[in-house]
SEVEXMAR-394454 format. One line per 10 residues: number of its first residue (from 0); their letters; for each residue x negated, y, z of N, C-alpha, C. Coordinates in Angstrom, 1 decimal. Atoms other than C-alpha are relative to their C-alpha. Layout:
% SEVEXMAR-394454
NUM) A) X,Y,Z,X,Y,Z,X,Y,Z | ...
% end
This chain:
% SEVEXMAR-394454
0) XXXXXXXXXX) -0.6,-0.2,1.4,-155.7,-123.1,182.2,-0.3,-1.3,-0.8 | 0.3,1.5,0.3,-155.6,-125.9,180.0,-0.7,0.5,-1.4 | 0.9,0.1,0.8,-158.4,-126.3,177.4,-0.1,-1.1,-1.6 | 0.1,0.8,1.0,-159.6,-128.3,174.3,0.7,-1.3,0.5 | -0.7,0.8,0.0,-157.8,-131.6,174.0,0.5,-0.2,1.7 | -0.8,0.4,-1.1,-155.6,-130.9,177.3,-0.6,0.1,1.0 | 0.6,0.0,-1.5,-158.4,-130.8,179.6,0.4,1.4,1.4 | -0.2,-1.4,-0.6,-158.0,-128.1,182.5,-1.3,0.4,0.6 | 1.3,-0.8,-0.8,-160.6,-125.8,183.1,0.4,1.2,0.4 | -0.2,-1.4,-0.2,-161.3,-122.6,184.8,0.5,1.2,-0.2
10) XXXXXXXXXX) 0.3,-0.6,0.7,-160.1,-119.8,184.5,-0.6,1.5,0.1 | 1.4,-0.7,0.0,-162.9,-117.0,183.5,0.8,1.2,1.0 | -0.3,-1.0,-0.6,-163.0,-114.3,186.0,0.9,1.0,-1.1 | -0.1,-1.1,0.7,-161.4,-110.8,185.3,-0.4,0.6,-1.0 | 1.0,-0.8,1.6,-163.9,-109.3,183.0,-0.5,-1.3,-0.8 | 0.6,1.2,1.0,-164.1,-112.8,181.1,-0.8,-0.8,0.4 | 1.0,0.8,-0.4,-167.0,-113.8,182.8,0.1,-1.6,0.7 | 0.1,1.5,-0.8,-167.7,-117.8,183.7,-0.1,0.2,1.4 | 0.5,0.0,-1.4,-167.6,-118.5,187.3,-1.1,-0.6,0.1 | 0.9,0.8,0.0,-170.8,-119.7,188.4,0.3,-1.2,0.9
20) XXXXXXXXXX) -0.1,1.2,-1.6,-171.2,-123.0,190.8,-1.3,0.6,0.5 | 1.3,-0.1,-1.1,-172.9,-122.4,193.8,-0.6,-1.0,0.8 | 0.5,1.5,-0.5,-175.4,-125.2,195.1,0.9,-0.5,1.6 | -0.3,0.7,-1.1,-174.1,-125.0,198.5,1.8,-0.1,-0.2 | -1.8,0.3,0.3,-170.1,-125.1,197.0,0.4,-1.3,-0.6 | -0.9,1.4,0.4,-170.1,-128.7,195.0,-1.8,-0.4,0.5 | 1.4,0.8,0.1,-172.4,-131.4,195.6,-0.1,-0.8,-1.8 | -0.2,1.1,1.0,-171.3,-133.4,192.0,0.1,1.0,-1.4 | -0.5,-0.6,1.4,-170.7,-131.6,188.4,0.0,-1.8,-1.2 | 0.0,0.7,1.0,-169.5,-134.0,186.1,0.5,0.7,-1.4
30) XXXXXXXXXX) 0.3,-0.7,1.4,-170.4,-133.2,182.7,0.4,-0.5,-1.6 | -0.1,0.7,1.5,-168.8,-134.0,179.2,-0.6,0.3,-0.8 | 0.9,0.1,1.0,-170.6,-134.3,176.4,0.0,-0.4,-1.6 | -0.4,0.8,1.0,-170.7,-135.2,172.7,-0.7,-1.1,-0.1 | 1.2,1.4,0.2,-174.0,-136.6,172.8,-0.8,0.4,1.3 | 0.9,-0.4,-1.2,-177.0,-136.7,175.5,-1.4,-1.0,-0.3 | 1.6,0.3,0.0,-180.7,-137.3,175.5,-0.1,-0.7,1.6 | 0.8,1.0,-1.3,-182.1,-140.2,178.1,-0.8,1.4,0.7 | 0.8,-1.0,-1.0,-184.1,-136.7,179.5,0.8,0.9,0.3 | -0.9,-1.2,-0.6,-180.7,-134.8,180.3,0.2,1.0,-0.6
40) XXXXXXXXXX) -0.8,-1.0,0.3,-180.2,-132.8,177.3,1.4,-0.3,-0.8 | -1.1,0.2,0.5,-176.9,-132.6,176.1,1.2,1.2,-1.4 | -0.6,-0.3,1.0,-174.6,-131.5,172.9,1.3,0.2,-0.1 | -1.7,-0.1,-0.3,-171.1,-129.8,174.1,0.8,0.0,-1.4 | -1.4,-0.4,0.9,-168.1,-128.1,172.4,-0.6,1.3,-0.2 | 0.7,-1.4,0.6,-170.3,-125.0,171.6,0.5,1.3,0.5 | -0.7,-1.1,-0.7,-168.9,-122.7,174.2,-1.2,0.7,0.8 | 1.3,-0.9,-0.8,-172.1,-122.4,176.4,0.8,0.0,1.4 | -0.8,-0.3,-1.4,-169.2,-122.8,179.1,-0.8,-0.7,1.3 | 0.6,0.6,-0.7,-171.3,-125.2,181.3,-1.6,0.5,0.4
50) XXXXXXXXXX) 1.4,-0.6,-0.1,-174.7,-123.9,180.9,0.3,1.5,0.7 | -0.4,-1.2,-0.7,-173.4,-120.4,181.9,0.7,-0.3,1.8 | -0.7,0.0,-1.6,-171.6,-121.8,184.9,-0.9,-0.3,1.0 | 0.7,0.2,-1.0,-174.5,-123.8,186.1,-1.0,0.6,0.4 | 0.7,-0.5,0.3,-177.0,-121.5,185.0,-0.4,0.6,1.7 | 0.3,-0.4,-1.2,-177.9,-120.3,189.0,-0.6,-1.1,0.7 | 1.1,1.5,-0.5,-179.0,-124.1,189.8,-0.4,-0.8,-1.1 | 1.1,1.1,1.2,-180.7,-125.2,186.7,-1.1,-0.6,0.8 | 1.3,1.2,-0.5,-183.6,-126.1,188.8,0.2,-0.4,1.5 | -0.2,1.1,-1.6,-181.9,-127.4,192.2,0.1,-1.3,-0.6
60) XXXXXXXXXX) -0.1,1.1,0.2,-181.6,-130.7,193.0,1.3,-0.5,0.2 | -1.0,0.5,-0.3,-178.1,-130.3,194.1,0.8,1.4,-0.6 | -0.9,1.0,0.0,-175.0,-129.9,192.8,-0.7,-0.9,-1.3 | 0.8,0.8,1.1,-176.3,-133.3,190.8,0.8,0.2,-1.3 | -0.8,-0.8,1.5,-175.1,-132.3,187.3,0.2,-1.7,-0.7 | -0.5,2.1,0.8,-173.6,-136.3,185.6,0.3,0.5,-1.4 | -0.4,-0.2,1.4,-173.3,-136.1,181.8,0.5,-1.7,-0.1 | -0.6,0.9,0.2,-170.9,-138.5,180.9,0.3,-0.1,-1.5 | -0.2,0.3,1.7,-170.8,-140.3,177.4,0.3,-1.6,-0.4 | -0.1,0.8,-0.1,-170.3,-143.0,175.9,-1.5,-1.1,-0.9
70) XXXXXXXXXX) 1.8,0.5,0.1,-173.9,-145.4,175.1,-0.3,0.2,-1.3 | 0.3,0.0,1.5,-173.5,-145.2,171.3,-0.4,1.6,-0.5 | 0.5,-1.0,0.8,-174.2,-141.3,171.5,-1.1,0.6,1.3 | 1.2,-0.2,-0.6,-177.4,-141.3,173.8,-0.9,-0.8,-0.9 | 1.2,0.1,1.1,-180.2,-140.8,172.1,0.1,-0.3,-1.3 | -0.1,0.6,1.2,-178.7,-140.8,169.0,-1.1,0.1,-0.9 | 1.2,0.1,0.8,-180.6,-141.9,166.2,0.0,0.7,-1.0 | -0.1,-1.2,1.0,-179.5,-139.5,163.7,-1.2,0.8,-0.1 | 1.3,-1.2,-0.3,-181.8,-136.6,165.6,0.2,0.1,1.2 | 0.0,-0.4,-1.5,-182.9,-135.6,169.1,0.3,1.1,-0.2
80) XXXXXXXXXX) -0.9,-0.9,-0.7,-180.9,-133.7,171.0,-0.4,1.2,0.0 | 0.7,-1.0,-0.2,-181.9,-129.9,170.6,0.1,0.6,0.7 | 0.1,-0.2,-1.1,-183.0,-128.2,173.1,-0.1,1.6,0.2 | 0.1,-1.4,0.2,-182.4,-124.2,174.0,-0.5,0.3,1.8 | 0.8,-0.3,-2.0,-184.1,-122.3,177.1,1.4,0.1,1.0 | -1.2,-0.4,-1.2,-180.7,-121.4,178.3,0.8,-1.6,0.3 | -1.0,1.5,-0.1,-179.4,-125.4,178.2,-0.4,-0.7,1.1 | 0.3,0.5,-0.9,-179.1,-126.8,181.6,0.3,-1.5,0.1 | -0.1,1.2,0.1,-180.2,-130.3,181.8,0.8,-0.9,0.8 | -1.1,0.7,-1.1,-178.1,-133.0,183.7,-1.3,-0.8,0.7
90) XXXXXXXXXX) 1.2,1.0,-0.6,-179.8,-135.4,186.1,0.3,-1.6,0.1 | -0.3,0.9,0.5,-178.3,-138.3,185.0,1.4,-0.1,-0.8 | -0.8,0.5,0.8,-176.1,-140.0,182.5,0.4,-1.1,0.1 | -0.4,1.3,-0.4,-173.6,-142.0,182.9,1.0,-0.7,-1.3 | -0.2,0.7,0.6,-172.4,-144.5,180.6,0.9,-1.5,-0.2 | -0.6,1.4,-0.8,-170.1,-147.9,180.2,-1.0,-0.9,0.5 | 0.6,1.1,-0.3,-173.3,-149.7,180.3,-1.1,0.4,1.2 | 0.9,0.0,-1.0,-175.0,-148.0,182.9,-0.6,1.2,0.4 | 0.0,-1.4,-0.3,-176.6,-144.9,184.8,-1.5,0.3,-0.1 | 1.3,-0.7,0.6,-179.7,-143.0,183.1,-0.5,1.2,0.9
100) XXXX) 0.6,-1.3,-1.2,-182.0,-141.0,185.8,-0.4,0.4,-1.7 | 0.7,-1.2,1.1,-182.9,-137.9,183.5,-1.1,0.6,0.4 | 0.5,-1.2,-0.4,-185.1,-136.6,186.0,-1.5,-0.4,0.2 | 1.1,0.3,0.0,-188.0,-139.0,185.7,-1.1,0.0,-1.9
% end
């Protein structure tokens, strides 16, 4: 189905519910973002759609979760990125200027 500015996403099972990802079904998630923390947290569209999907491999190492942004909103300087128990971090960030391990 097609989503906020035209993107296509999923769409939610029958009873509404997000599909999850399953580690051994993608190896890659790439992740958009408004903003993102150098430590992999990040600031969507306030849906919770991503954190619910990945929510089953928050703490694998695979599929690698990529937050994609652009350099001027990591680590903004406004305020760090807030962080909720249910927000699943990325393991890197990628950037025009370059790619941020989150996991060290």
């Amino acid at each position: 189905m097609e989503g906020a500015f035209g993107l296509l996403e999923p769409l939610p099972q029958g009873d509404g519910v997000v599909p999850r990802i399953e580690d051994a079904a993608v190896d890659l998630v790439l992740i958009p973002g408004l903003a993102f923390s150098s430590k992999g947290a990040r600031i969507g569209f306030g849906g919770g759609y991503y954190d619910r999907a990945l929510e089953g491999v928050a703490g694998a190492d695979r599929p690698v979760r990529m937050g994609l942004c652009f350099s001027s909103v990591l680590d903004p300087p406004e305020a760090p990125i807030p962080v909720a128990p249910h927000d699943v971090p990325m393991h890197v960030v990628v950037t025009e200027q370059g790619i941020v391990d989150c996991t060290g």
